[in-house]
Backbone as a ProteinNet text record, in pm:
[ID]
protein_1_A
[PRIMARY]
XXXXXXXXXXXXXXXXXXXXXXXXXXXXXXXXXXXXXXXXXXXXXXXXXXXXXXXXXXXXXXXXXXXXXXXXXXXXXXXXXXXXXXXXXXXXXXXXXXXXXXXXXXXXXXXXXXXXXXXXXXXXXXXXXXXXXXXXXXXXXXXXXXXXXXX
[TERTIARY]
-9423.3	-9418.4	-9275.3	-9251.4	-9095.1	-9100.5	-9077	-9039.5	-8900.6	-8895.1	-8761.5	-8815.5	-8744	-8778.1	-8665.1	-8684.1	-8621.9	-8668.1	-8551.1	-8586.1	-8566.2	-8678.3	-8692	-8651	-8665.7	-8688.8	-8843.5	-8859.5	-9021.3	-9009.9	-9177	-9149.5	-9318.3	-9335.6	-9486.1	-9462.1	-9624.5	-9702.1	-9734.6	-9725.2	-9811.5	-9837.3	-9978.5	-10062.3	-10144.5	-10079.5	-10140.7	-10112.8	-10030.7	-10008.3	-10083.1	-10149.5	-10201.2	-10176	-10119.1	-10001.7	-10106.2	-10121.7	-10249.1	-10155.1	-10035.4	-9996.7	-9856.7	-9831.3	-9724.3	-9669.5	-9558.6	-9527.7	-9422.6	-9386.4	-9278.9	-9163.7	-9093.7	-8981.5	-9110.1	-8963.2	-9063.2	-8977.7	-9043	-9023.1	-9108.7	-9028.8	-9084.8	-9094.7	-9218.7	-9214.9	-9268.6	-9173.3	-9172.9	-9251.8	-9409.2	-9408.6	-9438.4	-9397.5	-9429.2	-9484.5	-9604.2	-9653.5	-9648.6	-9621.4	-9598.9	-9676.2	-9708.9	-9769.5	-9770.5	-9863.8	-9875.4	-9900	-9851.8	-9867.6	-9984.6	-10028	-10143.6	-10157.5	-10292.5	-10284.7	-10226.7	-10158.3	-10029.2	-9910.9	-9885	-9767.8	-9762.2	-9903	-9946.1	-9921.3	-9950	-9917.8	-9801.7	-9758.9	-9646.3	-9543.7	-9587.4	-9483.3	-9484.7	-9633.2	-9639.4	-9591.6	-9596	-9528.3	-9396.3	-9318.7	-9138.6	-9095.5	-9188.4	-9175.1	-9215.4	-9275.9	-9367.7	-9227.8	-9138.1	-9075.8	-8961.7	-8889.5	-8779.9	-8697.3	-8606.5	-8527.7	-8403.4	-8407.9	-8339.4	-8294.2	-8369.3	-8378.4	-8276	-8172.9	-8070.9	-8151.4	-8074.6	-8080	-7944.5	-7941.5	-7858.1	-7731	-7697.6	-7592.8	-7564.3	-7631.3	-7594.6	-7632.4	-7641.7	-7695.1	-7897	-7846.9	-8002.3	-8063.5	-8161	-8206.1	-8344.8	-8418.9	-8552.9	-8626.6	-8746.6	-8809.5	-8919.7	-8965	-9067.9	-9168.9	-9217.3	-9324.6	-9250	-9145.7	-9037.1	-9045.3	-9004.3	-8989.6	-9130	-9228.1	-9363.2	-9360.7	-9337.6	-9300.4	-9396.9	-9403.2	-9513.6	-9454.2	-9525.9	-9542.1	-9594.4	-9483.1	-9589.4	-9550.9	-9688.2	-9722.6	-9718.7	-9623.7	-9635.9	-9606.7	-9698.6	-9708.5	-9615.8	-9556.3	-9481	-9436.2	-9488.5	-9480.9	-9302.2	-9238.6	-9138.3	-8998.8	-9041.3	-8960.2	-8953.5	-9032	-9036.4	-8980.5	-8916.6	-8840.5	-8689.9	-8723.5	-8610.2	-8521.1	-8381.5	-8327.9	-8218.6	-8226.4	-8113.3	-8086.5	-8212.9	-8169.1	-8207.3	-8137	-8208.7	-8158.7	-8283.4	-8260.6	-8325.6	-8446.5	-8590.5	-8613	-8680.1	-8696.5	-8825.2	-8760.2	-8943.4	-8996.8	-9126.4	-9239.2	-9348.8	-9328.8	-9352.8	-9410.5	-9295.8	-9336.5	-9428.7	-9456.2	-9551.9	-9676.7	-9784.5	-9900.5	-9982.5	-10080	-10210.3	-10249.4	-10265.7	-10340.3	-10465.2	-10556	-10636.8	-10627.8	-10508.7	-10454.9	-10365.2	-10279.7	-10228.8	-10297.4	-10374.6	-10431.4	-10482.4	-10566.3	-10622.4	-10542.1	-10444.2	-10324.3	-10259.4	-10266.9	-10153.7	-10276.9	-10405.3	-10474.5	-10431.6	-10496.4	-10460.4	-10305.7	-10226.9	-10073	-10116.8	-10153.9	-10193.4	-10305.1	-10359.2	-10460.4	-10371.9	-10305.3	-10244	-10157.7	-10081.7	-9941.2	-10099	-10159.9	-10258.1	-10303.9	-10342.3	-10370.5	-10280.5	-10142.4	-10011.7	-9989.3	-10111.1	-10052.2	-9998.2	-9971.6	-9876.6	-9954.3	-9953.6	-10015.3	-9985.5	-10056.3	-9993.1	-10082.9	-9990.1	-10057.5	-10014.4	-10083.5	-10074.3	-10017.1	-10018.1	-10037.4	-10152.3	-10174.4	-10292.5	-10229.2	-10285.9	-10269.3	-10234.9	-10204	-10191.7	-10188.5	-10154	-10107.8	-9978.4	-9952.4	-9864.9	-9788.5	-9731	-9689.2	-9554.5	-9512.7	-9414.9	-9386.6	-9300	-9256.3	-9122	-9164.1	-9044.9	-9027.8	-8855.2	-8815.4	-8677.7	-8660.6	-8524.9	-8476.1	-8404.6	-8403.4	-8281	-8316.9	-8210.6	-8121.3	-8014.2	-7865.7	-7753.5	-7791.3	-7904	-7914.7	-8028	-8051.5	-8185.2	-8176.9	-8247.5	-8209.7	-8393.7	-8323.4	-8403.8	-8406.3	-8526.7	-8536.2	-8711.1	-8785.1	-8815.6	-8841.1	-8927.5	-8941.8	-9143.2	-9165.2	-9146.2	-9120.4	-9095.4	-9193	-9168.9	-9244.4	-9346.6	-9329.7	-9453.8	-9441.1	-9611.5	-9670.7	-9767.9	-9715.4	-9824.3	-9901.6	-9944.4	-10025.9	-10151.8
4473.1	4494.4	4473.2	4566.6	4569.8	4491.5	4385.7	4365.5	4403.7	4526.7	4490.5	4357.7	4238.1	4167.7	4136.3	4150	4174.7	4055.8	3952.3	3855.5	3909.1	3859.9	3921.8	3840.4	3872.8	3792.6	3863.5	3941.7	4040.4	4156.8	4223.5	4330.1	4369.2	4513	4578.1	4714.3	4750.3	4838.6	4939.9	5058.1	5165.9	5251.5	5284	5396.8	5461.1	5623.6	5709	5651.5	5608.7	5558	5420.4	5333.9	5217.9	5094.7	5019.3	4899.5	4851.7	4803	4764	4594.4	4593.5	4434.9	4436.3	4277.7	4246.3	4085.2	4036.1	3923.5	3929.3	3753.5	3743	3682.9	3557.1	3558.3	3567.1	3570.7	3571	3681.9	3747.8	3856.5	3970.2	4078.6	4236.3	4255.1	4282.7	4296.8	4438.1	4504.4	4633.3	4661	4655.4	4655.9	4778.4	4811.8	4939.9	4818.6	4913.4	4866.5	4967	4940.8	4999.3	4984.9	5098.1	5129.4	4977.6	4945	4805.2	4685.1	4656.3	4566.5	4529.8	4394.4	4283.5	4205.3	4147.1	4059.5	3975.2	3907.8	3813.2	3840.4	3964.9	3998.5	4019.1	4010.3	3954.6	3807.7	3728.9	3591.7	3526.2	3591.8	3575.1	3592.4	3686.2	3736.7	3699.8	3633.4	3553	3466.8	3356.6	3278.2	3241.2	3353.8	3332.7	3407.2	3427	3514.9	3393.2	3320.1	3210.6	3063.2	3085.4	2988	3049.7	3140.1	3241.6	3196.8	3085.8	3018.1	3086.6	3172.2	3274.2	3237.2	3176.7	3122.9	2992.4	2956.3	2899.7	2755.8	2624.7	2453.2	2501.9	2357.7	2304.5	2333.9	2333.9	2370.4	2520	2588.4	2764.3	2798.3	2675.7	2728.5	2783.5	2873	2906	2822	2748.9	2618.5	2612.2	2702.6	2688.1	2851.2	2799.1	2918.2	2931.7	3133.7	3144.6	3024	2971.8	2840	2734.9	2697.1	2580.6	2592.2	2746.6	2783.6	2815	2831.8	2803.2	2992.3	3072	3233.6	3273	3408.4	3505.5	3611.4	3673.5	3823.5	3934.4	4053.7	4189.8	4226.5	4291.8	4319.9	4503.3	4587	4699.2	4756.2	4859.6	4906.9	5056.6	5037	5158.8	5228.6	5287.3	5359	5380.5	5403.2	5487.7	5418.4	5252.1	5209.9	5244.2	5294.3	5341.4	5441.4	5538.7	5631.9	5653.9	5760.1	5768.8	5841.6	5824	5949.6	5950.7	5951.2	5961.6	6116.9	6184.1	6313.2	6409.3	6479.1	6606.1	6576	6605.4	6583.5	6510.9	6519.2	6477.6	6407.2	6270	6149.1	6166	6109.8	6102	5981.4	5982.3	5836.1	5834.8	5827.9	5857.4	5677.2	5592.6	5466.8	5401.8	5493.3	5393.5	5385.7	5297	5288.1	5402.1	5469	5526.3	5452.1	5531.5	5456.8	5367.1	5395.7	5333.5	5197	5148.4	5057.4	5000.3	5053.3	4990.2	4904.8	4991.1	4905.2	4797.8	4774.1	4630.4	4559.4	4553	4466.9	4411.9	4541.4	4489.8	4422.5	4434.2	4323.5	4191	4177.3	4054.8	3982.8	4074.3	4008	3916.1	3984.9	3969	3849.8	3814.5	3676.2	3576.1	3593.6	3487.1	3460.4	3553.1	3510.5	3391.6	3454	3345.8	3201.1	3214.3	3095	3003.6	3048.6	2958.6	2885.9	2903.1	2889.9	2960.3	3091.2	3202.2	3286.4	3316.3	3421.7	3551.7	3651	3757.8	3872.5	3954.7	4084.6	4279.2	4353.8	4440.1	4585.2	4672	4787.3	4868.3	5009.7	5089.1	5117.8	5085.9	5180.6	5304.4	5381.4	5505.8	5634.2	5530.9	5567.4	5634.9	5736.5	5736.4	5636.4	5546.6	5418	5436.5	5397.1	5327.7	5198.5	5128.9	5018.2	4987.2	4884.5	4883.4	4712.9	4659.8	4558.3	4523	4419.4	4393.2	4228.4	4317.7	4212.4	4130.3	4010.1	3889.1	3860.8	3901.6	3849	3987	4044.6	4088.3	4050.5	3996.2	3941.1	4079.4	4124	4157.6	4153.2	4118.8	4097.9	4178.6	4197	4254.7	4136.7	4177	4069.5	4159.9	4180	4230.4	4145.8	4157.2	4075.6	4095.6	4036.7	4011.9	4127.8	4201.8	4318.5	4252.4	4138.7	4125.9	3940.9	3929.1	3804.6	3767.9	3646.8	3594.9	3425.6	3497.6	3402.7	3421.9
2502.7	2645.9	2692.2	2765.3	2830.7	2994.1	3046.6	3156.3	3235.9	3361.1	3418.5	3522.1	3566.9	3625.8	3753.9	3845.5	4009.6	4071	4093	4213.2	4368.1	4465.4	4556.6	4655.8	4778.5	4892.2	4953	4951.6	4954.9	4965.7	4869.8	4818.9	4834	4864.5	4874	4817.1	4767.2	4736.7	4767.1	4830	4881.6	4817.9	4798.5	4689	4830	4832	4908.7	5064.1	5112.3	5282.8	5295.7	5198.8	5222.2	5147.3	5217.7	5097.4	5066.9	4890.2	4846.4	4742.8	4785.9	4755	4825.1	4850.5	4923	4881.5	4852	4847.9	4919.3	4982.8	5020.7	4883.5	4906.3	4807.3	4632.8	4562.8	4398.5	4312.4	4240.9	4153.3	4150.1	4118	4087.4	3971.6	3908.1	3749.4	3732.9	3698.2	3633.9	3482.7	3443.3	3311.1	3248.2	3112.1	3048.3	2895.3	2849.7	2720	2631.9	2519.6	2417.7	2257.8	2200.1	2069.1	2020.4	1975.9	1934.9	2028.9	2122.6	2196	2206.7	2242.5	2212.7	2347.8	2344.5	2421	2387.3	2336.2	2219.5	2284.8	2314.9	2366.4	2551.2	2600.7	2767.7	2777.8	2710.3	2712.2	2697.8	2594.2	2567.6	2721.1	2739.6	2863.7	2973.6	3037.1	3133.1	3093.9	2993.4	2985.9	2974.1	2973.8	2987.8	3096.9	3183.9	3277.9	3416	3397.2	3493	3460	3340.9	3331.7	3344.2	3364.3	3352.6	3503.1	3457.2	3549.9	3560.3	3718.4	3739.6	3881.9	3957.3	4100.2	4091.2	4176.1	4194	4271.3	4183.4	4251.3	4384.7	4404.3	4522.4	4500.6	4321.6	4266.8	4274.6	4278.5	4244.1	4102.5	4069.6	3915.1	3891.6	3761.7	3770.7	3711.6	3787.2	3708	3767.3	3866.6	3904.8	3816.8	3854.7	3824.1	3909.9	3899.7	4037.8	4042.2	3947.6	3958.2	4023.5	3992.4	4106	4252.1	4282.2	4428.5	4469.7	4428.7	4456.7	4522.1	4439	4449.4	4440.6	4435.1	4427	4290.3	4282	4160.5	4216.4	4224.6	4217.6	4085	4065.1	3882.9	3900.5	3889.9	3886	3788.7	3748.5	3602.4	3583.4	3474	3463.9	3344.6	3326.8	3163.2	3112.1	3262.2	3254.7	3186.8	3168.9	3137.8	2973.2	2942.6	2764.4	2751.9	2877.9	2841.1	2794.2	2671.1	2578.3	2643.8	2655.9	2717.5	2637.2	2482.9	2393.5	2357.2	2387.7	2298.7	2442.1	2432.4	2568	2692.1	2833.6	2927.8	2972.1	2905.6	2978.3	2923.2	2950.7	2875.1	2803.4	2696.2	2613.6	2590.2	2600.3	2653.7	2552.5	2383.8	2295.9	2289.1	2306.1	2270.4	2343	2546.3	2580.3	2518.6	2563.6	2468.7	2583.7	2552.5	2648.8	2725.5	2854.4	2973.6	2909.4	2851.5	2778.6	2716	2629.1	2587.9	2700.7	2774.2	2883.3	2977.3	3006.2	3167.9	3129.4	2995.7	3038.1	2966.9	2894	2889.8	2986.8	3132.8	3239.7	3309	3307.2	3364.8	3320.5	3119.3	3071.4	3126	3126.5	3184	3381.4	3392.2	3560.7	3540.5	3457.3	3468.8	3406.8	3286.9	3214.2	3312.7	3434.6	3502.2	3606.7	3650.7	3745.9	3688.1	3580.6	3532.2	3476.1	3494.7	3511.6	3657.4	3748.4	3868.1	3978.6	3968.5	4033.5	4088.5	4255	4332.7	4268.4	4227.2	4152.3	4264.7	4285.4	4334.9	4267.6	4229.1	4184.6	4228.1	4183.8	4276.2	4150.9	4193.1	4105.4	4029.4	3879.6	3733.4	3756.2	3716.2	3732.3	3853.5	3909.8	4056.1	4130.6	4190.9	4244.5	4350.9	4352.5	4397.9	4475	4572.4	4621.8	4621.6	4594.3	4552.5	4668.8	4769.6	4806.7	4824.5	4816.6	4777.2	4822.2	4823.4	4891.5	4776.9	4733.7	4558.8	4600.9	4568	4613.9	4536.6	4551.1	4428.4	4463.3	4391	4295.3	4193.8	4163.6	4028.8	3938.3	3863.8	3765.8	3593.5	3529.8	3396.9	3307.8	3189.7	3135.1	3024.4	3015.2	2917.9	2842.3	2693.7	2638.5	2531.5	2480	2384.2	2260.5	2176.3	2017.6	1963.4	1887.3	1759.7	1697.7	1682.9	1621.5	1679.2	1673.8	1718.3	1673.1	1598.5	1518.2	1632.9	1771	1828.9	1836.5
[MASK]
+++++++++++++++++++++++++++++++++++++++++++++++++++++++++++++++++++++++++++++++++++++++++++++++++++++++++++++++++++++++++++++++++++++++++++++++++++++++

């Protein structure tokens, strides 16, 4: 699983003219899953993602994380981050996994980030989506999990 991850100040959802999630401060998690990926690799990712000290102490240093600042999560799913754009024009999306294998991974990701504690809100699988956000820093990073997981 590929995370881009966007600290926010707040950020919403709209599928078809009706915002279907909204947080105020926290993070934007961009995820794409890929051929292989596990629920091993959902856990995994909430968990360095729920501890992913990116959010600034008193110092300026990054030393909190969204669980510190008591943040929120939008969980938006996106194949597109698997796109290749080494050869051609048009990106190829060979590595994401099928809607089939995706979606209930990006569920499993969306319970493991909850049962860390963390308000998590979504937008629709396979949805045409607007995503809009006002990213604080700007800070963004990408996560992606390890090839193989032996949890």
């Amino acid at each position: 699983m590929l995370a881009i991850v966007q600290r926010v100040t707040a950020a919403s959802v709209t599928v078809a003219g009706e915002q279907v999630g909204r947080i105020g401060p926290g993070l934007v998690l961009l995820v794409g899953v890929r051929h292989g990926d596990s629920p091993a690799a959902a856990r995994w990712l909430a968990e360095k993602v729920a501890h992913l000290r990116i959010f600034a102490d008193d110092a300026s240093k990054f030393n909190r994380s969204v669980l510190d600042i008591g943040g929120s999560i939008l969980l938006i799913s996106q194949f597109t981050v698997y796109g290749d754009c080494r050869k051609g024009r048009r990106p190829n999306f060979t590595a994401a996994a099928p809607p089939d294998v995706a979606a209930p991974l990006l569920d499993t990701l969306a319970e493991e980030l909850r049962n860390r504690g963390l308000s998590v809100e979504t937008g629709e699988f396979g949805a045409m989506m607007q995503v809009a956000l006002t990213n604080d820093g700007p800070v963004t990073v990408l996560v992606d999990t390890p090839e193989r997981l032996d949890v």
